[in-house]
PyMOL Python script that loads the backbone (N, CA, C, O; Angstrom):
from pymol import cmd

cmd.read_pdbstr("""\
ATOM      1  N   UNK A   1       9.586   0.172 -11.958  1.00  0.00           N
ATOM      2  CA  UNK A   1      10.768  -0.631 -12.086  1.00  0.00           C
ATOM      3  C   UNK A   1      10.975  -1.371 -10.768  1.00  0.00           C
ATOM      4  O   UNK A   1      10.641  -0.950  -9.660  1.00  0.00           O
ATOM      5  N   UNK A   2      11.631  -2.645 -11.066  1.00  0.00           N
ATOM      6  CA  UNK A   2      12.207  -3.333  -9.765  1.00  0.00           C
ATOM      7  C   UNK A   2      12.735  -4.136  -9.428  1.00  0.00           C
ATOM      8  O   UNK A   2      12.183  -5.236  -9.445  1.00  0.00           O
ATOM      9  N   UNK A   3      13.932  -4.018  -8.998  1.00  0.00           N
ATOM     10  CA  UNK A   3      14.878  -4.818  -8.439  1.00  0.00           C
ATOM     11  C   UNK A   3      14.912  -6.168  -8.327  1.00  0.00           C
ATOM     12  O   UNK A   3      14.246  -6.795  -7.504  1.00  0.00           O
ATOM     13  N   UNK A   4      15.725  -6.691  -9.188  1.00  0.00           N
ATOM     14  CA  UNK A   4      15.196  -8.716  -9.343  1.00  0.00           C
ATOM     15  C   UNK A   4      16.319  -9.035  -8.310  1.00  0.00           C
ATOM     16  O   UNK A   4      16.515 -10.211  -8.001  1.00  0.00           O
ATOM     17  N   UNK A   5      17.090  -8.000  -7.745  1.00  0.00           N
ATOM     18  CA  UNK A   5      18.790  -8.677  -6.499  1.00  0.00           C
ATOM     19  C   UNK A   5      17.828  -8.705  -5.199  1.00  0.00           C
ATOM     20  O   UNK A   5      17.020  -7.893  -4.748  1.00  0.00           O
ATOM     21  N   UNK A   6      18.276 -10.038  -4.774  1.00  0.00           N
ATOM     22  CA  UNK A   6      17.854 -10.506  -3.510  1.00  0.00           C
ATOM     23  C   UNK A   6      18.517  -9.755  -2.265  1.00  0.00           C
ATOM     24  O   UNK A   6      18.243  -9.860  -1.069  1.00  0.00           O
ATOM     25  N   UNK A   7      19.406  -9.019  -2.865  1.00  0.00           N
ATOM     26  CA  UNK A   7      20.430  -8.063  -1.482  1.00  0.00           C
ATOM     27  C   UNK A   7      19.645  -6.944  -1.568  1.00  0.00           C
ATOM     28  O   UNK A   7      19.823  -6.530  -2.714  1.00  0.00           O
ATOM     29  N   UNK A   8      19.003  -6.341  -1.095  1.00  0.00           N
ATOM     30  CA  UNK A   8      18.186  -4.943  -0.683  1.00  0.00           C
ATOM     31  C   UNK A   8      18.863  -3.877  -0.640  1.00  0.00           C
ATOM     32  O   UNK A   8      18.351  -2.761  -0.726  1.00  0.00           O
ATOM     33  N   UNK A   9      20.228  -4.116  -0.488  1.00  0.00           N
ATOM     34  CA  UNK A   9      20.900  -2.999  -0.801  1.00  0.00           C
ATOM     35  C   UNK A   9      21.112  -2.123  -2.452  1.00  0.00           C
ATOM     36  O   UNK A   9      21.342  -0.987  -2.866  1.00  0.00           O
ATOM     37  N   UNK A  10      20.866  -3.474  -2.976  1.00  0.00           N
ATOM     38  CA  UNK A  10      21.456  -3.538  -4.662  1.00  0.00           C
ATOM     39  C   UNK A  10      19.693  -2.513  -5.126  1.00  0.00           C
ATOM     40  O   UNK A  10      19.485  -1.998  -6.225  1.00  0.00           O
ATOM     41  N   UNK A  11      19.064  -2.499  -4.361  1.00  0.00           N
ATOM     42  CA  UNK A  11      17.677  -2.025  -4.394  1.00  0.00           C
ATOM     43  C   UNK A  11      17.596  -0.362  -4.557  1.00  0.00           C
ATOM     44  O   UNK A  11      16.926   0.272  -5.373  1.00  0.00           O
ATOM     45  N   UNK A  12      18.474   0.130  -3.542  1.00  0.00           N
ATOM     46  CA  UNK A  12      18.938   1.590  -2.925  1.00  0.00           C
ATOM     47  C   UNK A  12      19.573   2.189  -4.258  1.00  0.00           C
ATOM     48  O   UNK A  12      19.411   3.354  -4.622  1.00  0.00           O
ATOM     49  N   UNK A  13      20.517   0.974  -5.112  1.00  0.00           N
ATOM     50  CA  UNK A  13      21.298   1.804  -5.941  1.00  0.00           C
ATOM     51  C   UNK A  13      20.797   1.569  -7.469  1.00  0.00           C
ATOM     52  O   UNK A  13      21.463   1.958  -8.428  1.00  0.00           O
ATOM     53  N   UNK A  14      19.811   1.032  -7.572  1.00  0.00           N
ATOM     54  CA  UNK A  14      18.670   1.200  -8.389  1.00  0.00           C
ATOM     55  C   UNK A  14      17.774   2.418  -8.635  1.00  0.00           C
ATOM     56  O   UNK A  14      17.509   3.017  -9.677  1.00  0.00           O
ATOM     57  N   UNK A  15      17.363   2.619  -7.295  1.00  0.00           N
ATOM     58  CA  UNK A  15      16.549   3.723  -6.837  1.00  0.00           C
ATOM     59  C   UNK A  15      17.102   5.228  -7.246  1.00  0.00           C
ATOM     60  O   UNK A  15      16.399   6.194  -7.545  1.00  0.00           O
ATOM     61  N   UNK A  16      18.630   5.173  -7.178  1.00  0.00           N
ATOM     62  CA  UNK A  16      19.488   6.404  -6.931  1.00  0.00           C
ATOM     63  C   UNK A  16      19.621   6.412  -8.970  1.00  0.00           C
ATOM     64  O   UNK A  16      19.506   7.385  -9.715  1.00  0.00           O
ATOM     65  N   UNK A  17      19.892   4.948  -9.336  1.00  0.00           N
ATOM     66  CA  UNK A  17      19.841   5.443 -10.747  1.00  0.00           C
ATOM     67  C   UNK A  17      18.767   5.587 -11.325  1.00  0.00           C
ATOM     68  O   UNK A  17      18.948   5.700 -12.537  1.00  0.00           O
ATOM     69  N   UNK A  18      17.614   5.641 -11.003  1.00  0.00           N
ATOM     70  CA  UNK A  18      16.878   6.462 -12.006  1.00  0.00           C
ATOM     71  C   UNK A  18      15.878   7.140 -11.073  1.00  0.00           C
ATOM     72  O   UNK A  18      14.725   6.815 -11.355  1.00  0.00           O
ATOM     73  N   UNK A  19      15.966   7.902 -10.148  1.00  0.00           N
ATOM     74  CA  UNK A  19      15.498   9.080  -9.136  1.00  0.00           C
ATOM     75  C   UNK A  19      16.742   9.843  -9.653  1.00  0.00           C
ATOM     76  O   UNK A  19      16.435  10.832 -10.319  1.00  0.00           O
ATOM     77  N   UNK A  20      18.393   9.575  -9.476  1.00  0.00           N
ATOM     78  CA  UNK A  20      19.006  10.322  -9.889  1.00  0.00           C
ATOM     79  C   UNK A  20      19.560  10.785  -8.321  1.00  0.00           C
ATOM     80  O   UNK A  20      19.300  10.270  -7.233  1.00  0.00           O
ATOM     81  N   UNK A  21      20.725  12.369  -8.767  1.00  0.00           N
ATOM     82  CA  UNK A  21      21.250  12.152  -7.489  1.00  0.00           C
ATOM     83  C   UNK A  21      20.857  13.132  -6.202  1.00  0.00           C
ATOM     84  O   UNK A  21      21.398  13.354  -5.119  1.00  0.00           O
ATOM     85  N   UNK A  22      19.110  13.820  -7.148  1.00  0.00           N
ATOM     86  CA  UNK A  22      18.410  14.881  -6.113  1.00  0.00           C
ATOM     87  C   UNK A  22      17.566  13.539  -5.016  1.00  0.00           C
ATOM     88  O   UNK A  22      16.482  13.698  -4.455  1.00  0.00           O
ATOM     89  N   UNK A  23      18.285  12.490  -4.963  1.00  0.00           N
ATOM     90  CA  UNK A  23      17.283  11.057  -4.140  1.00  0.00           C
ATOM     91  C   UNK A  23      18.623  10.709  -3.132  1.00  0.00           C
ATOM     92  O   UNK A  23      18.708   9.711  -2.416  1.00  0.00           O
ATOM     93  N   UNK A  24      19.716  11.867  -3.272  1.00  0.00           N
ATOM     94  CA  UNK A  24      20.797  10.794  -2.259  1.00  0.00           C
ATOM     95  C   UNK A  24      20.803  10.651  -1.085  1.00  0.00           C
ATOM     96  O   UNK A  24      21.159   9.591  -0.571  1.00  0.00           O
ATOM     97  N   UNK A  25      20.297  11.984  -0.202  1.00  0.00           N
ATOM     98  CA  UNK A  25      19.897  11.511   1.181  1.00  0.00           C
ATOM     99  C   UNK A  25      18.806  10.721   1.378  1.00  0.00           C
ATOM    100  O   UNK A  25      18.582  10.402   2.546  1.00  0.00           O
ATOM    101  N   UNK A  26      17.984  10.277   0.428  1.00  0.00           N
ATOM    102  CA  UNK A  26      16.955   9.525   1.104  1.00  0.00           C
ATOM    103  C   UNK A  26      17.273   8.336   0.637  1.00  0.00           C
ATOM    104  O   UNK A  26      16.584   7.373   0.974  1.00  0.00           O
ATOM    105  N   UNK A  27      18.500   8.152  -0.326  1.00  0.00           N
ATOM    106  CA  UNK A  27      18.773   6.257  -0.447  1.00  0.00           C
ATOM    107  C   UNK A  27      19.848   6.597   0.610  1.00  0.00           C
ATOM    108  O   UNK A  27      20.477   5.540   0.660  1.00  0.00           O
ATOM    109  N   UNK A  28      20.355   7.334   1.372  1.00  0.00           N
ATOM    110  CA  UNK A  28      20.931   6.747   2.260  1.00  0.00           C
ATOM    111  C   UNK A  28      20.471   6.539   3.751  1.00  0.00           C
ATOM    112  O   UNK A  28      21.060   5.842   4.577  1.00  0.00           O
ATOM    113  N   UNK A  29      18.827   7.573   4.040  1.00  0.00           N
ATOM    114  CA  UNK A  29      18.354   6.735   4.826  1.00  0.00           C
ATOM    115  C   UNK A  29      17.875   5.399   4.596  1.00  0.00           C
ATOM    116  O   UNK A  29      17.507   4.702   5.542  1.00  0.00           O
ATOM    117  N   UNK A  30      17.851   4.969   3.339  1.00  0.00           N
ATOM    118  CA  UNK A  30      17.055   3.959   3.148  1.00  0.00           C
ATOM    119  C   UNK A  30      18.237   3.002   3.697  1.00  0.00           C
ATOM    120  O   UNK A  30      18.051   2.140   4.555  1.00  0.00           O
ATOM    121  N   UNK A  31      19.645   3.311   2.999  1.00  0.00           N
ATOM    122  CA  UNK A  31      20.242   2.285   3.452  1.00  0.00           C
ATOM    123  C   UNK A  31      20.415   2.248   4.896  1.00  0.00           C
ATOM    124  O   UNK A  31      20.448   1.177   5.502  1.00  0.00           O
ATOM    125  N   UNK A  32      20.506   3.170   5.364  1.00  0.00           N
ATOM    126  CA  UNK A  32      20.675   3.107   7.336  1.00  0.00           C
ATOM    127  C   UNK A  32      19.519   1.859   7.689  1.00  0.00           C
ATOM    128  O   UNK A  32      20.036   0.930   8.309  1.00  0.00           O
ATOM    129  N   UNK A  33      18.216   1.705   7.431  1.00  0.00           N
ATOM    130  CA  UNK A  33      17.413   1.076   7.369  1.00  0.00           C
ATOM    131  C   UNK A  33      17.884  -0.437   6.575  1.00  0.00           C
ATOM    132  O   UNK A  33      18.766  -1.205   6.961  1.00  0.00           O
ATOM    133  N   UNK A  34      17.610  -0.484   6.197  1.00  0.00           N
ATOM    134  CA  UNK A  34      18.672  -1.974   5.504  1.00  0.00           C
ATOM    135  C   UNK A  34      19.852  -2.140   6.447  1.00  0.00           C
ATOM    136  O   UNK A  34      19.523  -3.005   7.258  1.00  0.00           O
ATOM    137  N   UNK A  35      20.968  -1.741   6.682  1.00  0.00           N
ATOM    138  CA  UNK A  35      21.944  -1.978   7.222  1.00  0.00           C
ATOM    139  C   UNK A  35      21.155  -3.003   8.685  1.00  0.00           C
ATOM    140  O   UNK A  35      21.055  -4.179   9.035  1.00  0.00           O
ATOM    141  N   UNK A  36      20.837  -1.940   9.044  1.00  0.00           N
ATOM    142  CA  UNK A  36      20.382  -1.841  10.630  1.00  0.00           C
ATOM    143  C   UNK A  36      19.398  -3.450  10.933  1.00  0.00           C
ATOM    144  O   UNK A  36      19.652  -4.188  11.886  1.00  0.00           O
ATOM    145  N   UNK A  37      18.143  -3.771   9.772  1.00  0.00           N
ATOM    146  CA  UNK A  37      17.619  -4.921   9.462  1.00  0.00           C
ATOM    147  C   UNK A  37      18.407  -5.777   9.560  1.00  0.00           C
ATOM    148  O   UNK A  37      18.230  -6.666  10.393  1.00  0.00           O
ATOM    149  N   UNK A  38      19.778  -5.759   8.541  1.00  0.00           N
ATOM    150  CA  UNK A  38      21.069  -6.770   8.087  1.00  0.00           C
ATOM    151  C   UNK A  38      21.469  -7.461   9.498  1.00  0.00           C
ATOM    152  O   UNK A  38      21.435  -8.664   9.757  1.00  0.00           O
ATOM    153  N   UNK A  39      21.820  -6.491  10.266  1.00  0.00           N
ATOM    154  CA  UNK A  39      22.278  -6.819  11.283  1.00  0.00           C
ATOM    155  C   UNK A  39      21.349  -8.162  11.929  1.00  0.00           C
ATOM    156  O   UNK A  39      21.684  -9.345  11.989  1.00  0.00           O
ATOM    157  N   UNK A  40      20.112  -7.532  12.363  1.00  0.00           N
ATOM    158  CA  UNK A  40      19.151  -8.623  12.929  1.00  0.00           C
ATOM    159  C   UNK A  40      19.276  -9.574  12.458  1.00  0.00           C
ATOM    160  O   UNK A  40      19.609 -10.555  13.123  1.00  0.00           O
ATOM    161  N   UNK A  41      19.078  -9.634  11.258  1.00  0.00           N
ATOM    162  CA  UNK A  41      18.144 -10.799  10.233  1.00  0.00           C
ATOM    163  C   UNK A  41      19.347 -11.342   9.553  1.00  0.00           C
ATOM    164  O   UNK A  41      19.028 -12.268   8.806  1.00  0.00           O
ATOM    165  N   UNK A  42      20.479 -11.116   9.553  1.00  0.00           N
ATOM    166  CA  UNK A  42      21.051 -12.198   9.048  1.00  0.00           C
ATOM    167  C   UNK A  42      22.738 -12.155  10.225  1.00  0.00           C
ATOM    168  O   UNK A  42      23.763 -12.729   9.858  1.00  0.00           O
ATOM    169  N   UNK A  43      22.667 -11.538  11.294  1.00  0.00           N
ATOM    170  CA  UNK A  43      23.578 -11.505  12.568  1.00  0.00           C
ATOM    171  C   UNK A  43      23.220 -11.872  13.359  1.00  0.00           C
ATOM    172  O   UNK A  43      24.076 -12.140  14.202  1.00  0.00           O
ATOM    173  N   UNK A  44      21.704 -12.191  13.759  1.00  0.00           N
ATOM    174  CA  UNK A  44      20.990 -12.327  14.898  1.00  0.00           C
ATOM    175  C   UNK A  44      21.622 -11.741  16.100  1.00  0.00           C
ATOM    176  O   UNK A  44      22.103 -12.221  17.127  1.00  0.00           O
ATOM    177  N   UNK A  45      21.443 -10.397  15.579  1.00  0.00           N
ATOM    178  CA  UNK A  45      21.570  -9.401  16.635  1.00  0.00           C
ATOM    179  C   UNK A  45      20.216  -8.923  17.343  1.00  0.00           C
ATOM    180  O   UNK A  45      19.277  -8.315  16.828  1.00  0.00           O
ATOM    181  N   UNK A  46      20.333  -9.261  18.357  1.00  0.00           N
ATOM    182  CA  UNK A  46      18.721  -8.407  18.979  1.00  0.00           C
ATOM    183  C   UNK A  46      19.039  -6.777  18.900  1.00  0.00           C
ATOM    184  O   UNK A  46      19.773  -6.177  19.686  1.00  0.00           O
ATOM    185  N   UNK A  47      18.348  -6.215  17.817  1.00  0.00           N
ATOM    186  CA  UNK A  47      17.749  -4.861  17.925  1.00  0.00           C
ATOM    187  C   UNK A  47      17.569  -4.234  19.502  1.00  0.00           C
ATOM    188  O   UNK A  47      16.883  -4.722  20.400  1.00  0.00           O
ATOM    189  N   UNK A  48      18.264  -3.201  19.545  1.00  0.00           N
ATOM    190  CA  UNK A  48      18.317  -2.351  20.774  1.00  0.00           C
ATOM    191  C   UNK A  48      17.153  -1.386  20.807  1.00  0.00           C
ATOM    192  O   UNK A  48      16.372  -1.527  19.866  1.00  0.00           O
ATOM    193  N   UNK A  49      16.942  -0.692  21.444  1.00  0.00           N
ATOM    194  CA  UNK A  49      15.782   0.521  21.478  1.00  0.00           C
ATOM    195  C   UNK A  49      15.778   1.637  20.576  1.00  0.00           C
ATOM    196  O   UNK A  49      14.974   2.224  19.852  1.00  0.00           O
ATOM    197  N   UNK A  50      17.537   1.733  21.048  1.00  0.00           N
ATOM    198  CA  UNK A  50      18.265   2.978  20.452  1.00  0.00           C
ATOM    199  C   UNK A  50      18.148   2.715  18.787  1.00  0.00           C
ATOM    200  O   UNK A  50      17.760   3.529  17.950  1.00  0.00           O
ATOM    201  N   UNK A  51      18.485   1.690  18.621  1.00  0.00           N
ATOM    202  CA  UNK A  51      18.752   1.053  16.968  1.00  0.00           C
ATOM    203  C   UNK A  51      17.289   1.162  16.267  1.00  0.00           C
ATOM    204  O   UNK A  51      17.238   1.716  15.169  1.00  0.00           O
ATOM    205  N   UNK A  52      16.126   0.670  16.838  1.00  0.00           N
ATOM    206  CA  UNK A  52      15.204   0.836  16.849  1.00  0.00           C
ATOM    207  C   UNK A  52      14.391   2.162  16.190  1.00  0.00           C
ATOM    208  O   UNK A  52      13.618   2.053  15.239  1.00  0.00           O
ATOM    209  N   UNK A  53      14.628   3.114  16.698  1.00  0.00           N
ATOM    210  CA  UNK A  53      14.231   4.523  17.079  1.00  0.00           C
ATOM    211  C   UNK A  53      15.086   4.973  16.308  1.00  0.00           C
ATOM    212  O   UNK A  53      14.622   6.058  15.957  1.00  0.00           O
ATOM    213  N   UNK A  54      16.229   4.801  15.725  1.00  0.00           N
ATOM    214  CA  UNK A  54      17.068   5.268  14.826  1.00  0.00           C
ATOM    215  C   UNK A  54      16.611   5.067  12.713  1.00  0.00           C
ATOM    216  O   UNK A  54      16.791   5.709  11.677  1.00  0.00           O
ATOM    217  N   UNK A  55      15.855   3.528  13.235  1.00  0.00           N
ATOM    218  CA  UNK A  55      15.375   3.095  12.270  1.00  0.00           C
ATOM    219  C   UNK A  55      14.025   3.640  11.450  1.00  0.00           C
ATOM    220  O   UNK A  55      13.694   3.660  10.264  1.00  0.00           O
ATOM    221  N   UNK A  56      13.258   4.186  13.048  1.00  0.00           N
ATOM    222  CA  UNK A  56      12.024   4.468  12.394  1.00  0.00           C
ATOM    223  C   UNK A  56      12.394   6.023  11.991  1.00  0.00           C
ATOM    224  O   UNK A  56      11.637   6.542  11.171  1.00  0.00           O
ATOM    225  N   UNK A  57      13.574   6.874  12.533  1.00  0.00           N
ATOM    226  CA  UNK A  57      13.369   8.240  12.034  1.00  0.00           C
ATOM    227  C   UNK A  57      14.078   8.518  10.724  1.00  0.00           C
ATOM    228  O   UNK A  57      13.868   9.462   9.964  1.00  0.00           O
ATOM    229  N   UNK A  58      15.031   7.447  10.580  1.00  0.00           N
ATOM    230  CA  UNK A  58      15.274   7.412   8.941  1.00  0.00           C
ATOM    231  C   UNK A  58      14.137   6.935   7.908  1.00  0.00           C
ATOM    232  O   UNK A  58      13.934   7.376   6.777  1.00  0.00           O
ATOM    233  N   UNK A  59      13.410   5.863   8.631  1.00  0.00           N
ATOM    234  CA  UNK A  59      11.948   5.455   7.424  1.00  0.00           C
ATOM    235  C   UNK A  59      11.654   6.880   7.384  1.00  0.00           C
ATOM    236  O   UNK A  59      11.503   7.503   6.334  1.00  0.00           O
ATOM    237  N   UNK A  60      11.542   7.598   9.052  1.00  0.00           N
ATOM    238  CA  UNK A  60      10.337   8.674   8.279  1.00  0.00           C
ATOM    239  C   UNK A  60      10.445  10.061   7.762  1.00  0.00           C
ATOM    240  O   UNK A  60       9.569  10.899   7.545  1.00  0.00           O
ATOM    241  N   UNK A  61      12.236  10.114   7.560  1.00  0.00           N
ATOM    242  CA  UNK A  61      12.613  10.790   6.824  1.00  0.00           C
ATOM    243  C   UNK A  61      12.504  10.689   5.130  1.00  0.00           C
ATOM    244  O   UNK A  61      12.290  11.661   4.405  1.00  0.00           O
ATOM    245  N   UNK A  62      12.702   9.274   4.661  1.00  0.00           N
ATOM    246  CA  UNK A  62      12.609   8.722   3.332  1.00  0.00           C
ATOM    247  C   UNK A  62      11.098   9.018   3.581  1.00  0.00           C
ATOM    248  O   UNK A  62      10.897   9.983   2.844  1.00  0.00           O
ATOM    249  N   UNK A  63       9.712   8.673   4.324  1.00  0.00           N
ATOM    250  CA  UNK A  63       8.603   8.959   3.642  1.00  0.00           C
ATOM    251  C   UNK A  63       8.688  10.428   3.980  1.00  0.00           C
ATOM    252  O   UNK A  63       8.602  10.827   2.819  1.00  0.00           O
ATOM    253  N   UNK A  64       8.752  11.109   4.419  1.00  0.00           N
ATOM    254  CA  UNK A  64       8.857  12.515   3.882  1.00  0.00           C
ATOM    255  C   UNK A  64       9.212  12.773   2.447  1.00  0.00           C
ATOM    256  O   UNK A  64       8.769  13.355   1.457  1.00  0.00           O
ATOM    257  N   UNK A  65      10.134  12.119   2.796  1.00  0.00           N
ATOM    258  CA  UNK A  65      10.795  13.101   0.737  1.00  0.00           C
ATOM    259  C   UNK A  65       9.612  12.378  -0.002  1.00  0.00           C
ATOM    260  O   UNK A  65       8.755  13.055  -0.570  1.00  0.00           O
ATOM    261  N   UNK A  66       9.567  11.207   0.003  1.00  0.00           N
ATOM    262  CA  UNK A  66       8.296  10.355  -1.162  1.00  0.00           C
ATOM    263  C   UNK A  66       7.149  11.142  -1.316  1.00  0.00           C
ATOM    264  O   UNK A  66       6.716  11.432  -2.431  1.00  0.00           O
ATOM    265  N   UNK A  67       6.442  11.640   0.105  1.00  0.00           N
ATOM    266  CA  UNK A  67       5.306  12.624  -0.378  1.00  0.00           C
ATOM    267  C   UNK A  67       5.897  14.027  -0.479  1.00  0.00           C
ATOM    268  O   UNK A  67       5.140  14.809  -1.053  1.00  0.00           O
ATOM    269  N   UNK A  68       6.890  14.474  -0.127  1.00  0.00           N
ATOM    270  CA  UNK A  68       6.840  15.596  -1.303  1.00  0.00           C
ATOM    271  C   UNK A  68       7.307  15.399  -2.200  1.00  0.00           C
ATOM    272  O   UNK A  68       7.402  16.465  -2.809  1.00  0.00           O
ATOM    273  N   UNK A  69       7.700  14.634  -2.728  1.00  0.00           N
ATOM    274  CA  UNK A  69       7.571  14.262  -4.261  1.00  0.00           C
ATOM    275  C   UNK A  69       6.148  14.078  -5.114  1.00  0.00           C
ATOM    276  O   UNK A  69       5.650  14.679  -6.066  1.00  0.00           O
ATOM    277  N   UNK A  70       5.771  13.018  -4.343  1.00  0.00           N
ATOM    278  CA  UNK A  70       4.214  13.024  -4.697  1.00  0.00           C
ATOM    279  C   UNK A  70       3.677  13.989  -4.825  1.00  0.00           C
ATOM    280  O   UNK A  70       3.308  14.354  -5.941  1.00  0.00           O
ATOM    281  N   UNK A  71       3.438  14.787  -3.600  1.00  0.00           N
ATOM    282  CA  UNK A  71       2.863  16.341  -3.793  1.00  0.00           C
ATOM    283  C   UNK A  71       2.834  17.253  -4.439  1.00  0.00           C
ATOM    284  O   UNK A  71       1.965  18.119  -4.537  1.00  0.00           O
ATOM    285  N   UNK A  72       4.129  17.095  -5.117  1.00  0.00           N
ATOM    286  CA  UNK A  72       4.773  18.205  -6.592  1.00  0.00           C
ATOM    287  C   UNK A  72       4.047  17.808  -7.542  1.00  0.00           C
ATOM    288  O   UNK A  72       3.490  18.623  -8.277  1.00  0.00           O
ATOM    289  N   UNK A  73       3.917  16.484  -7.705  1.00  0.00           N
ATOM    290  CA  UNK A  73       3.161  15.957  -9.104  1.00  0.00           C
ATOM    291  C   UNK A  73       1.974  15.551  -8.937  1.00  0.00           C
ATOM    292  O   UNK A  73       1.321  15.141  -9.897  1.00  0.00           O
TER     293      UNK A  73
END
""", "prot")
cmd.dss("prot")
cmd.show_as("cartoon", "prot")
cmd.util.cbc("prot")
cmd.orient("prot")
């Protein structure tokens, strides 16, 4: 399935309806990740280090859960 909304957020709550609601901490790292993008890319905020590093440990929390999901099946 996939998301035809150009807002990436509208993406997260796609995800949550049909993963369901054993997926909620990881659509909400996803959204920390989106948010954090938002900012840059449409605030032209220059990304900090901190913001940065915040970003990649929520991605690599969401790919955690994805492969153990994968892994189960």
């Amino acid at each position: 399935m996939r998301s035809a909304e150009l807002d990436h957020r509208e993406a997260v709550g796609l995800f949550l309806e049909v993963i369901g609601e054993t997926a909620a901490d990881a659509g909400r790292h996803v959204s920390r990740v989106i948010a954090k993008k938002n900012l840059v890319e449409y605030k032209r905020r220059f990304i900090t280090q901190k913001d940065a590093r915040e970003m990649v440990e929520h991605a690599q929390h969401f790919f955690a859960w994805v492969i153990g999901i994968l892994l189960r099946n």
